[in-house]
Each structure stands twice: as C-alpha cells, then as structure tokens.
SERO-4910 file (N, C-alpha, C, O; in steps of 0.05 Angstrom, whole numbers):
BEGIN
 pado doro    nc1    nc2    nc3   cac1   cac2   cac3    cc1    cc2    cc3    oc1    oc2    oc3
  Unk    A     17    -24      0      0      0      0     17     25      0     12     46    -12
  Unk    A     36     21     13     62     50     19     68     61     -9     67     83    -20
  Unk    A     78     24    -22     92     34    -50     71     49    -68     77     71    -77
  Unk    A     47     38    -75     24     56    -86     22     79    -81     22     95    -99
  Unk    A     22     87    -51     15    111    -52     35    130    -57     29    154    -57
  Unk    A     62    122    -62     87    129    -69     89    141    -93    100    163    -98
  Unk    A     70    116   -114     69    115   -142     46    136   -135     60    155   -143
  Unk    A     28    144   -130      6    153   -143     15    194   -131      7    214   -144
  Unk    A     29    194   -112     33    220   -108     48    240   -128     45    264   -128
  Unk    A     59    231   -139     79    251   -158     50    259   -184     41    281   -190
  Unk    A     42    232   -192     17    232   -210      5    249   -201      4    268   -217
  Unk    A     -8    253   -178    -33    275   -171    -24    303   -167    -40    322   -172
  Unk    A      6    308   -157     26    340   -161     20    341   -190      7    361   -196
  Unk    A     26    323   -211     29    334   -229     -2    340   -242     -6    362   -251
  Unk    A    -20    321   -241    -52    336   -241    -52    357   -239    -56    374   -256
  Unk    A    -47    359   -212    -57    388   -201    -42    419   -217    -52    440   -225
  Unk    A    -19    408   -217      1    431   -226    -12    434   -260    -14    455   -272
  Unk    A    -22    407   -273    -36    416   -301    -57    430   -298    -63    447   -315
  Unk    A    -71    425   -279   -107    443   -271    -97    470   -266   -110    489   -274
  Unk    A    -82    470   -257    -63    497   -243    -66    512   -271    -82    529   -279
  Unk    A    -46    501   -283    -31    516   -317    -69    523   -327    -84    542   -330
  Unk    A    -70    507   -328    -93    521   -333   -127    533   -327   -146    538   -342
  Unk    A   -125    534   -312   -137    552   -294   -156    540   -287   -174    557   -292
  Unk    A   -166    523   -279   -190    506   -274   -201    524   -256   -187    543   -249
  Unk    A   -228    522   -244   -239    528   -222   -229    503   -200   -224    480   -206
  Unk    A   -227    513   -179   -219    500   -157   -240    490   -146   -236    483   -123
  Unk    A   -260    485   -154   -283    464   -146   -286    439   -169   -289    415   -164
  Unk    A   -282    451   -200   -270    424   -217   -244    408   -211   -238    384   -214
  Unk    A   -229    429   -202   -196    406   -191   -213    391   -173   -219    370   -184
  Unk    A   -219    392   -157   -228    378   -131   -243    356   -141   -240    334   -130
  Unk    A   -265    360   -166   -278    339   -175   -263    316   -190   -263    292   -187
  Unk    A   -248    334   -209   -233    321   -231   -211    302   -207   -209    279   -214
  Unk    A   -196    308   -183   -180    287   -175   -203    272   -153   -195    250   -147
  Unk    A   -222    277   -143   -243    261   -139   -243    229   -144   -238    209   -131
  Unk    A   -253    237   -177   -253    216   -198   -228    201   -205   -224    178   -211
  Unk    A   -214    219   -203   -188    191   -204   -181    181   -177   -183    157   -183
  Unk    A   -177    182   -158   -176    175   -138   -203    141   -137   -198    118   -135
  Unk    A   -227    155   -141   -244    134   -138   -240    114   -158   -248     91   -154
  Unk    A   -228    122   -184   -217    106   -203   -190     84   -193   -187     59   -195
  Unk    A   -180     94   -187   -160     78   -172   -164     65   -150   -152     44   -146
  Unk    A   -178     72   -138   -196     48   -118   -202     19   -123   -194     -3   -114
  Unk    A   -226     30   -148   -243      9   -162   -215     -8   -176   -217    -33   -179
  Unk    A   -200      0   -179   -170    -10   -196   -149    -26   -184   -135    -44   -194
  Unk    A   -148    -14   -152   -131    -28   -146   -101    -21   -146    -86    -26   -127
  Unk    A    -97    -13   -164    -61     -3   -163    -60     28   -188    -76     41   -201
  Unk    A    -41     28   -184    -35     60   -196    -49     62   -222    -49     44   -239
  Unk    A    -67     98   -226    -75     90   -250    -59     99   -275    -70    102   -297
  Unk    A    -36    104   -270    -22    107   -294    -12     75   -310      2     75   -331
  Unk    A    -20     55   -298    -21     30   -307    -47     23   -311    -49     -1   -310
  Unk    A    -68     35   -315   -103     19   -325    -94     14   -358    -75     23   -370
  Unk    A   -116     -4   -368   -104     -4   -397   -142      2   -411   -161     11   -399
  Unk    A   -139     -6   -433   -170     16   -438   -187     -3   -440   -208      3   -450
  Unk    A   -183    -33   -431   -199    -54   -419   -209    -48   -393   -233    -55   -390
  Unk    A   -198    -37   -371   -198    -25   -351   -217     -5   -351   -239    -12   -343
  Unk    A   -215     22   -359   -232     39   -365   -258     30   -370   -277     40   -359
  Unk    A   -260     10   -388   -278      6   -406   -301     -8   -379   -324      0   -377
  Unk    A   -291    -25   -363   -299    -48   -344   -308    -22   -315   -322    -29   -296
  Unk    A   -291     14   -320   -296     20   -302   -325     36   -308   -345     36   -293
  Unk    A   -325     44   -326   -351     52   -343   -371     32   -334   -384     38   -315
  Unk    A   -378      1   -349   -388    -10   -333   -401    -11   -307   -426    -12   -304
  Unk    A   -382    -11   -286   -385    -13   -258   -399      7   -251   -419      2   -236
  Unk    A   -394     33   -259   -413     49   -250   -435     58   -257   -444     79   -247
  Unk    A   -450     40   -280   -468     37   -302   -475     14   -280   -485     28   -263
  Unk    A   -476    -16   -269   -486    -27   -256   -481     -9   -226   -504     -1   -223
  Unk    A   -474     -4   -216   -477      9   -195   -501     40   -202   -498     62   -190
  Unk    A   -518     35   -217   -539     60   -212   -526     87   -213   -537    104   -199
  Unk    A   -508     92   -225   -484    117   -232   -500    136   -248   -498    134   -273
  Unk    A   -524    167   -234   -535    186   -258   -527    184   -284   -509    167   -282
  Unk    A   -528    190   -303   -508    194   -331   -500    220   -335   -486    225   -354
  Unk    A   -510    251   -312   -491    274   -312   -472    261   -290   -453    276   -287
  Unk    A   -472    237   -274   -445    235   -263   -429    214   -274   -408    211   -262
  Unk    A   -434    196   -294   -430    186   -317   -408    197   -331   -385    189   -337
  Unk    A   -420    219   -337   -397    238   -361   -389    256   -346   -387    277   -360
  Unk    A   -382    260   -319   -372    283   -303   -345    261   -301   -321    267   -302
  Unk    A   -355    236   -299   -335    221   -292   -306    213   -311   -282    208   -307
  Unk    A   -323    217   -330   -313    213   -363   -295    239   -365   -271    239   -368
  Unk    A   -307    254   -363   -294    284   -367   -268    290   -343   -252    308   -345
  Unk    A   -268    269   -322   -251    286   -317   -227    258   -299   -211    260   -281
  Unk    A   -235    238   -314   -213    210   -327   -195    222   -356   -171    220   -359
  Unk    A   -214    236   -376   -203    246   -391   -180    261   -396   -158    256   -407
  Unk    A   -192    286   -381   -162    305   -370   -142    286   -358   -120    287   -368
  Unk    A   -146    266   -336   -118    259   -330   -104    241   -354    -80    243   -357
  Unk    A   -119    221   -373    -99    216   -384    -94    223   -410    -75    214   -422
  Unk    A   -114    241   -421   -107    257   -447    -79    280   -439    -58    282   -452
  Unk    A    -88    298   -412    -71    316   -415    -45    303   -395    -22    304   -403
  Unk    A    -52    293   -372    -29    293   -347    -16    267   -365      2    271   -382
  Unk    A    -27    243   -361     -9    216   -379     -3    218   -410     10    200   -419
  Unk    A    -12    239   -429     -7    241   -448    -26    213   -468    -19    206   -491
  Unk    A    -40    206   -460    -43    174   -466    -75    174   -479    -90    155   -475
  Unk    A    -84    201   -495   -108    199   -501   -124    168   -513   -146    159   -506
  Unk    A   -109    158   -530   -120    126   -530   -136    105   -523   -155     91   -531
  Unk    A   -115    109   -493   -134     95   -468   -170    101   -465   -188     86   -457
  Unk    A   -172    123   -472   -204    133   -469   -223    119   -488   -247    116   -485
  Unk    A   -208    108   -510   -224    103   -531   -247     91   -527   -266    101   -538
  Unk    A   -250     69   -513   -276     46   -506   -295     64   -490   -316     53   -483
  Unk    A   -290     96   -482   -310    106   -451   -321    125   -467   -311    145   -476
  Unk    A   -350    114   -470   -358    137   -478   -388    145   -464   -401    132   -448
  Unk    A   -395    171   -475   -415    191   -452   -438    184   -468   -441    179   -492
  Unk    A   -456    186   -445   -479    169   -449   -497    198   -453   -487    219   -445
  Unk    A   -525    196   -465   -543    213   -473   -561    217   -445   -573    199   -432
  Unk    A   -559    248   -439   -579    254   -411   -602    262   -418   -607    277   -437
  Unk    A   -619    250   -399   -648    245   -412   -665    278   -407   -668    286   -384
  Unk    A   -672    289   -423   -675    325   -427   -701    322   -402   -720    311   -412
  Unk    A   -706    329   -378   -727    332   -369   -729    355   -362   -708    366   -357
  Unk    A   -754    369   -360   -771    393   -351   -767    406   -326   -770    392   -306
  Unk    A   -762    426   -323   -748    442   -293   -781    440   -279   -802    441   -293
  Unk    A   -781    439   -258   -805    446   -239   -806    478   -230   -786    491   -223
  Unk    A   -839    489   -234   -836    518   -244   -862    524   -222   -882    511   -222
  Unk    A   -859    537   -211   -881    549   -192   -890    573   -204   -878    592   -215
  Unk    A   -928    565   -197   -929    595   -205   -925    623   -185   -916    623   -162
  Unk    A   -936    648   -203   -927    671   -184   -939    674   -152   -930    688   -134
  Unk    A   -960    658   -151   -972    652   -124   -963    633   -109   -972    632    -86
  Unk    A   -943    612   -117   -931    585   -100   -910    595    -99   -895    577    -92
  Unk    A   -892    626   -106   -863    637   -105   -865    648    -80   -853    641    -60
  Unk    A   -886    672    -83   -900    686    -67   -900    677    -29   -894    691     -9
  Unk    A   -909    649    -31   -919    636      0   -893    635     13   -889    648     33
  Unk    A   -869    615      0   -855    603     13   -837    626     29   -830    623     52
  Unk    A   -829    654      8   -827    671      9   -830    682     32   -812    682     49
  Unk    A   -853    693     36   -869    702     61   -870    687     91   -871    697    114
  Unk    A   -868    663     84   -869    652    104   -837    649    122   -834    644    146
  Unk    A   -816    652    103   -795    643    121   -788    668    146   -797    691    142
  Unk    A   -776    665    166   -789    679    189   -759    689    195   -756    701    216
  Unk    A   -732    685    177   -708    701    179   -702    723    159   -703    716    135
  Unk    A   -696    744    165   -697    763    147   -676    760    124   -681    771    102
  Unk    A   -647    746    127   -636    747    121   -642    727     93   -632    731     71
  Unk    A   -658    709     98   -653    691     76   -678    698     67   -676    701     42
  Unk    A   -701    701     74   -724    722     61   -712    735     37   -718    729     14
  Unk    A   -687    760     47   -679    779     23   -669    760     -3   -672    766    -27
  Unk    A   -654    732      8   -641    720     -2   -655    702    -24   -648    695    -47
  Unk    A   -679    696     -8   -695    683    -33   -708    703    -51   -716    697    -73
  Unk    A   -710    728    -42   -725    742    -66   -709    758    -81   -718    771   -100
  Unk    A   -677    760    -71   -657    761   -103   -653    732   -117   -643    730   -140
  Unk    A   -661    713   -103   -651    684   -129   -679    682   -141   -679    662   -155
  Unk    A   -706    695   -141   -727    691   -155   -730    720   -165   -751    722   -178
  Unk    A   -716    745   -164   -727    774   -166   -707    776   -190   -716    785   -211
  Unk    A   -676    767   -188   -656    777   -212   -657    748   -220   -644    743   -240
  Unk    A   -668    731   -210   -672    695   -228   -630    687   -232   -617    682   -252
  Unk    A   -624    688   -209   -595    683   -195   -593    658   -191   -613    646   -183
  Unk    A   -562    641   -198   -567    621   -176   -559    615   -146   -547    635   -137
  Unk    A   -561    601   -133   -552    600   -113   -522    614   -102   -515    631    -86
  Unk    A   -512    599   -117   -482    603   -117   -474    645   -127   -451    655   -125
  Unk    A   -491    655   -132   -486    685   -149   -505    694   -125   -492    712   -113
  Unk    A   -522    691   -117   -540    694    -93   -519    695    -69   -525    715    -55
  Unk    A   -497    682    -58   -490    679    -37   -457    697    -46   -438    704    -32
  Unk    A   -460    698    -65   -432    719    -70   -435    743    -77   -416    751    -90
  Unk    A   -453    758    -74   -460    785    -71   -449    793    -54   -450    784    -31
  Unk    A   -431    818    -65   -420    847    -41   -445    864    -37   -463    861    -54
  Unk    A   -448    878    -23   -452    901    -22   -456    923    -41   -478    935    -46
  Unk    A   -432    927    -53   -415    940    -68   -433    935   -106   -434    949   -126
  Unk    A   -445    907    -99   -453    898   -125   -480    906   -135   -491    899   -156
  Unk    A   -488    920   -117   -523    928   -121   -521    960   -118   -520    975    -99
  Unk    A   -521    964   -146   -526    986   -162   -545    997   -168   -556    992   -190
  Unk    A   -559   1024   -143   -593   1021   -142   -587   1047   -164   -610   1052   -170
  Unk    A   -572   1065   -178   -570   1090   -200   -575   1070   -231   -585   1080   -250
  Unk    A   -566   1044   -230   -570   1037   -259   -584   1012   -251   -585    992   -266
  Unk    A   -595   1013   -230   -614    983   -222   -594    967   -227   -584    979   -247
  Unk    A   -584    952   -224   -567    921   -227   -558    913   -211   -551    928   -193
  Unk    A   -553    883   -209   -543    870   -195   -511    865   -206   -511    855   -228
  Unk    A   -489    869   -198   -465    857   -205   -461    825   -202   -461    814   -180
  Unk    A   -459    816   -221   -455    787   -216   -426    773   -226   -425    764   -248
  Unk    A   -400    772   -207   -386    770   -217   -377    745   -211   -386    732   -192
  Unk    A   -353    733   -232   -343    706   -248   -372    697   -242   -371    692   -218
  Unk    A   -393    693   -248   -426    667   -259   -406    634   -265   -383    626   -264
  Unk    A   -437    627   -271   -423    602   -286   -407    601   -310   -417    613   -329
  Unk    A   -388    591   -314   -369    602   -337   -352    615   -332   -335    617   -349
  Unk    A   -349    632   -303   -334    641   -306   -338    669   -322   -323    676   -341
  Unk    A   -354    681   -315   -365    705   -335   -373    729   -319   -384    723   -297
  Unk    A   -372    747   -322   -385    776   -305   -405    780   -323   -401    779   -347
  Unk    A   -433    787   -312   -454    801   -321   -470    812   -300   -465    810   -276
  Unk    A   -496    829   -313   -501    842   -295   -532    831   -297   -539    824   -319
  Unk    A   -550    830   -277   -572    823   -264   -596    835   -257   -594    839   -233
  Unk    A   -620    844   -267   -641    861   -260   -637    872   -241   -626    858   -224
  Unk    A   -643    893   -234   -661    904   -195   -683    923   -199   -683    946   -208
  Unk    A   -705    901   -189   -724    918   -189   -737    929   -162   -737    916   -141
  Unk    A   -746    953   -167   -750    969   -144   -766    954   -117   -763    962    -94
  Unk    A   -778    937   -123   -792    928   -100   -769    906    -91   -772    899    -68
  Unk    A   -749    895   -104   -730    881    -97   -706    900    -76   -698    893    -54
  Unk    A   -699    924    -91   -683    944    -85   -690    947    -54   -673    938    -39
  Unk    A   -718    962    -40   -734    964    -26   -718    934     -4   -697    936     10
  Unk    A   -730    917     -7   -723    891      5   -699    893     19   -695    893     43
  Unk    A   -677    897     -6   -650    899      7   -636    930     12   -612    931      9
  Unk    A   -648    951     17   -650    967     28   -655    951     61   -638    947     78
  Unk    A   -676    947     61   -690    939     92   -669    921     99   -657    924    121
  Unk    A   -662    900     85   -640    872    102   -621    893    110   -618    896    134
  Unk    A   -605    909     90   -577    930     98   -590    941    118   -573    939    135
  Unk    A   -612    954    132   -609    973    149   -604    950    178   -586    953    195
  Unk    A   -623    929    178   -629    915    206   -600    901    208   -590    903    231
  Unk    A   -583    883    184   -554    876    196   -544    898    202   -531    896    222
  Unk    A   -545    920    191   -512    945    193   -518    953    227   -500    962    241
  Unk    A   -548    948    236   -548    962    258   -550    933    277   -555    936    300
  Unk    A   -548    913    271   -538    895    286   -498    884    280   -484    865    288
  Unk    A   -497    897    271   -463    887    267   -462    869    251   -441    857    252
  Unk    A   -482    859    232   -482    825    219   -464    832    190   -456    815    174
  Unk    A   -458    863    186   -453    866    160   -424    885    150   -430    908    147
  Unk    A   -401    880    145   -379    894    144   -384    914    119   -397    905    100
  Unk    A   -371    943    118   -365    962    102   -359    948     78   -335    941     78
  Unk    A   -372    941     56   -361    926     24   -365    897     30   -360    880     13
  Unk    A   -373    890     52   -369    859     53   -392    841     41   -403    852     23
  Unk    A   -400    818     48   -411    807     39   -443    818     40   -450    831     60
  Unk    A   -465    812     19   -485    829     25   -497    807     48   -505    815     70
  Unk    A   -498    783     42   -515    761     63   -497    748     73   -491    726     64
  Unk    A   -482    761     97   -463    740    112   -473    711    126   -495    701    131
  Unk    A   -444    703    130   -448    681    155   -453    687    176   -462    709    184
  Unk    A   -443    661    193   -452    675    229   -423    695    229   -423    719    237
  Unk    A   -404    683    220   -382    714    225   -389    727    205   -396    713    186
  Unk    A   -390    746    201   -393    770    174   -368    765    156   -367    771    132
  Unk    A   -348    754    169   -328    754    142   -338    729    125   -322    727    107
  Unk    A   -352    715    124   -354    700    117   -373    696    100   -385    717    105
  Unk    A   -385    686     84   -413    691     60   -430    668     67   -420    646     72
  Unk    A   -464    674     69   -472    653     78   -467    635     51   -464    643     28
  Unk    A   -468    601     66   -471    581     48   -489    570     30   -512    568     38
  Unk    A   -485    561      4   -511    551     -5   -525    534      4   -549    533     -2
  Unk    A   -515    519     18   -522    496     31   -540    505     52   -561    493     52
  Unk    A   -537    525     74   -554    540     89   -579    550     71   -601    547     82
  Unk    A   -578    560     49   -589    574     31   -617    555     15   -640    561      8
  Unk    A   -601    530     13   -621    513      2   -622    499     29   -609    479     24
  Unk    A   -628    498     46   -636    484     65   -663    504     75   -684    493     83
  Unk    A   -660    529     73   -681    545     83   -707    542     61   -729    533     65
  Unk    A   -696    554     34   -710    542     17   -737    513      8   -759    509     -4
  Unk    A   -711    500     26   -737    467     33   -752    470     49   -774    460     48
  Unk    A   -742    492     76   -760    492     98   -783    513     95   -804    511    108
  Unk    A   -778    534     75   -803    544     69   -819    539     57   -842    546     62
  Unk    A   -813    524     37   -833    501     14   -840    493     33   -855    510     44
  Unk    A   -837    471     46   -852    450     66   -873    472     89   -894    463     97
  Unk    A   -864    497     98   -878    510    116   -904    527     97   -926    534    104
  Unk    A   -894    528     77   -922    530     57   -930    518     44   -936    526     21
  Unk    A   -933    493     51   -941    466     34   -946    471     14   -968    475      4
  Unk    A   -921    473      3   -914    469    -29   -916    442    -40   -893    433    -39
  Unk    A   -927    428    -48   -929    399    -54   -900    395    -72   -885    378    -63
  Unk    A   -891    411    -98   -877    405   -115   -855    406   -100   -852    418    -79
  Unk    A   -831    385   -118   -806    385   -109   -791    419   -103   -782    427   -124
  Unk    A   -787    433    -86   -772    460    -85   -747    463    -83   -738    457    -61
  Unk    A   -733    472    -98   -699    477    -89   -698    512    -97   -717    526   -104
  Unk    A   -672    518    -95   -662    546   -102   -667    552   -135   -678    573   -142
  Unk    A   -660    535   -153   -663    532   -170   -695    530   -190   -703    535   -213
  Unk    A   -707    520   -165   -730    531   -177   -740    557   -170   -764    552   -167
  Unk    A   -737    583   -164   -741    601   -159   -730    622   -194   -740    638   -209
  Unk    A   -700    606   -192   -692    615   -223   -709    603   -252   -710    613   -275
  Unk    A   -721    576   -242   -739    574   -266   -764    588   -277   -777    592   -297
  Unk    A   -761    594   -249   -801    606   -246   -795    631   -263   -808    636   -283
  Unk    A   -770    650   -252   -767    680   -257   -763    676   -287   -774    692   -301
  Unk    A   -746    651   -301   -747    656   -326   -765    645   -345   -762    648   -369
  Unk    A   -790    630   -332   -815    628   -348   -837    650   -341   -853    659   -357
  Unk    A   -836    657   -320   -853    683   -313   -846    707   -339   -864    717   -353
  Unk    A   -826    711   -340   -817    734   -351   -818    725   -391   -815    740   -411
  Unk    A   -825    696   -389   -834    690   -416   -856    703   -420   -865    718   -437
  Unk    A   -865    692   -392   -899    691   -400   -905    723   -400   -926    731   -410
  Unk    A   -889    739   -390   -899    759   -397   -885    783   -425   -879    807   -426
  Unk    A   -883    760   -447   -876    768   -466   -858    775   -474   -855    779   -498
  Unk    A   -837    779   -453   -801    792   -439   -786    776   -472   -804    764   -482
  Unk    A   -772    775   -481   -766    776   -516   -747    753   -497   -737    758   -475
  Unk    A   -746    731   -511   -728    704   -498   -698    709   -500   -684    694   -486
  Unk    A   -681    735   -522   -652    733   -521   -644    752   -501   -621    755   -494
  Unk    A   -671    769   -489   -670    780   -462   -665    765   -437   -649    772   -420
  Unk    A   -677    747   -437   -680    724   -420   -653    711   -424   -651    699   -403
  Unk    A   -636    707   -436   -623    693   -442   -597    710   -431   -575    699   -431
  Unk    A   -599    731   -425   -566    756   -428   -578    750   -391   -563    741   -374
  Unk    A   -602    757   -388   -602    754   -358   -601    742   -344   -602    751   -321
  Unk    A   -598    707   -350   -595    694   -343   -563    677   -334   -556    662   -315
  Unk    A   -547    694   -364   -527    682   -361   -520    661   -379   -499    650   -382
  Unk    A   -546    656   -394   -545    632   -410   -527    633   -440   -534    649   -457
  Unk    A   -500    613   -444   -484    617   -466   -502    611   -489   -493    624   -508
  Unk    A   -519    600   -495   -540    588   -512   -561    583   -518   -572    561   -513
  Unk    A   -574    605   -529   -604    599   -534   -623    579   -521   -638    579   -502
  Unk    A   -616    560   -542   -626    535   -540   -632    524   -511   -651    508   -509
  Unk    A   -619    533   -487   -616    532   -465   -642    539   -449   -656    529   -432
  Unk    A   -641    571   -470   -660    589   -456   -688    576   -466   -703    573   -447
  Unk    A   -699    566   -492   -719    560   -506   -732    541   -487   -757    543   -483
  Unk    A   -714    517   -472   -733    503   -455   -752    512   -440   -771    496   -435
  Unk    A   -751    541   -429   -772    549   -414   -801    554   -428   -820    560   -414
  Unk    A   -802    551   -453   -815    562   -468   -835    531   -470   -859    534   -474
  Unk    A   -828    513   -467   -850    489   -459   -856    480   -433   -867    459   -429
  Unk    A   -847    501   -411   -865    504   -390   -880    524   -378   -887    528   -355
  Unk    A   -886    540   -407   -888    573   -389   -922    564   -394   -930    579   -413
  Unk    A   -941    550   -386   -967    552   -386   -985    572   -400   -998    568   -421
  Unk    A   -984    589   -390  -1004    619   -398   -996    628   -427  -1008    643   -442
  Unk    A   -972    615   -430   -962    615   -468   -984    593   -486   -997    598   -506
  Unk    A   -983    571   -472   -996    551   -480  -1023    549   -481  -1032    532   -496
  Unk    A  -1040    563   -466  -1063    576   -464  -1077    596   -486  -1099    601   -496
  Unk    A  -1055    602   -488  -1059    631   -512  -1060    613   -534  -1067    627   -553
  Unk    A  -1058    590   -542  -1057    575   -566  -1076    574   -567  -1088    578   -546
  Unk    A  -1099    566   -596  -1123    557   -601  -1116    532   -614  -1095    530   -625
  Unk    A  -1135    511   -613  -1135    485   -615  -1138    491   -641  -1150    511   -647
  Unk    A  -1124    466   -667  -1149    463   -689  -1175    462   -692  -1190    471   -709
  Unk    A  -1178    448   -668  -1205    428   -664  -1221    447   -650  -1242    437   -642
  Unk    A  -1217    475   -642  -1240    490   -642  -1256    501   -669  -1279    508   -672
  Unk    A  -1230    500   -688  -1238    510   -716  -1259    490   -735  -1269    496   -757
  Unk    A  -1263    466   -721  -1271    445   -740  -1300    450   -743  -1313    449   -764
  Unk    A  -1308    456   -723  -1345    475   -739  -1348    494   -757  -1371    500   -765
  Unk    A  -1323    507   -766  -1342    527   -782  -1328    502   -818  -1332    510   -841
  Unk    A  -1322    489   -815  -1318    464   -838  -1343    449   -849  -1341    431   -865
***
C-alpha cells in the first residue's frame, strides 16, 4: 500500500500543477481528482497502469452500480483530463464513452406558490435572499456571493461576478427588490451582521458569506412550511423568474443575457413550460365547426 501511494503522489502533483496551468476552477480540480482517486480504488493499483480494458470495465461498474449519466460523463470528463492531458495517453479513453442525458422539464411554480414560501420564512436574512434568487432569477451560488458594493440602485443592477463560466454580467433590480435589500442593509448594519463592502448576506461571522447549503436548506423549509407539494430547491425560484418573464412576453434573447445563459437553446426550454403561453394557443379542433 506505501509503495502505491508512493506511485500515485507525484501523479496527482502533477494533475494538479496541469489544472493549475490552466486555470481550472478550484471546485472542478477537486472533482476532476475526486474521480481519479475513486478510479484507482475500483483498480486497485496506480492508475497510470489501467489499460482501456480497464476503463472500459470502469464505465461499466458504475453503469451497474446505478451511476446518474450527468455523473457518468462528469466522470468521463474528468478521467479524460488525467490521461489525455497529465499521462499524455489519449487512446486509453477510446472504449468510454458519454452516455445521452435524458432532457427533463425544470419544476416551475407559479407567481402565487413563489409568493408563500417567500413570506413565510421567518429570517430576514434569507427572506432577502430568496427574493434576489427569484427577483434577478440568480443562482444560488451568485445569490451567496454578492458584495454590497454589487447592487447598483443608480442603474438598477445586480453585479454578478465570475457566474457560471466564469463570466461577469449584470442582473435586473427591481424596485420592489431594491426596497427589500435596502430593509435587510439597514437591520444587519445596525446589528453588526454586516462589514463596510463585505458580503451582502453573511455568515454567522460577517467575514464569511452565507452558504448555499444553508441557503437551500431554508429554501426546503419554506416550501414545506407552505405546503408546497412540488419538489422545491433554489433553483427553482430561477426557473419560475425565467418562465414568468416569458410569459410575460419579456423577448427570450433578453432572457437569455439575464440569465447568463451561453446558448439559446438553453433558454428556449422554458418556453414548454411557461403555461399561460400555452393557453394563448387555439386548438385546431376548435376550428372544425365552421368546416
């Protein structure tokens, strides 16, 4: 076991030092050596010795083991990097390949099931918090990394900086949102919960940003305290805001810059759950009487 782990340390410096060179997010390094690690488990001895029989048998295993297919090809993606880029050995990959994820439908509340859970949660702090991840249609993660500094009530916006991707953009504010966090800034600044530029929704220390994990936990607890029947996360608060804003005719490549979304196509899914669009349709088969 010594000598393995002998063999496998220089391998994982040099991972890292490639994620490094190139700039990975430090939550994909963590995934991407995750996966090799658990790859080498399933293996047995170092994986700079698997051969693409191996791979192929590890694909498998986690195909009988009930393995999602976005963690399927998370898995794939980031076996890849180590031995396309760190072992040089793209070859090996040949037999692993990514399986098709099955397209399903975001769960979308309407403006009255946003509304309850909303109201009901009884901390102010995550109150403000859920009605910027449903008001600028944020996600979690852009929700809990707000300064201060980023809410721009002269040009309304939200600053949203590195998003998914890795991208800066900027984020609605609308006045009754503005209002909201006006009120959260006055009650932390005069309780001490909030530093000069610091985080807009701290932790229990203020240096610290609350967690998503806190974030979507409150989230569940207000769904459930307003018996929300449908499944609720953070994320659905961002679906709602960007089928709401269909439904109210909001032009979809609008929707799409505010979202953050690199791709249309992305954005169009909302467009087969926005209801009140679908409504506005007339049947053929109302037309079949005057025939």
């Amino acid at each position: 076991m010594t000598q393995t782990l002998q063999a496998i340390s220089p391998l994982r410096q040099r991972m890292i030092d490639d994620m490094r060179m190139r700039q990975l997010a430090p939550k994909t390094q963590a995934n991407y050596l995750r996966i090799v690690r658990e790859f080498t488990r399933f293996l047995g001895r170092a994986p700079d010795t698997a051969s693409v029989e191996d791979l192929r048998g590890y694909q498998l295993h986690l195909v009988d083991h009930g393995t999602s297919p976005i963690s399927l090809n998370a898995a794939i993606t980031g076996l890849k990097f180590f031995f396309e880029i760190t072992l040089h050995e793209p070859d090996l990959m040949a037999r692993m390949q990514p399986v098709r994820v099955p397209r399903t439908l975001p769960v979308v509340l309407s403006p009255a099931e946003v509304g309850r859970p909303i109201a009901v949660t009884g901390n102010l702090k995550h109150q403000t918090a859920l009605s910027v991840a449903y008001g600028a249609g944020l996600r979690a993660s852009e929700v809990v990394a707000l300064k201060v500094g980023d809410v721009d009530s002269q040009r309304m916006t939200l600053r949203i900086e590195q998003g998914k991707g890795r991208k800066d953009r900027y984020a609605m504010l609308s006045p009754v949102l503005l209002e909201r966090l006006r009120v959260w800034w006055r009650v932390a600044r005069a309780q001490g919960k909030m530093l000069d530029g610091g985080w807009l929704f701290p932790g229990l220390d203020p240096v610290d940003a609350l967690s998503t994990r806190q974030l979507n936990r409150a989230i569940h607890a207000a769904a459930e305290a307003a018996h929300i029947d449908k499944r609720v996360s953070m994320h659905t608060l961002r679906h709602s805001f960007a089928t709401h804003l269909l439904e109210q005719k909001v032009d979809i490549r609008v929707i799409q810059v505010l979202l953050g979304h690199k791709k249309l196509e992305t954005t169009a899914l909302y467009a087969q759950v926005a209801t009140d669009l679908l409504r506005e349709v007339i049947s053929p088969l109302e037309n079949l009487h005057n025939t």
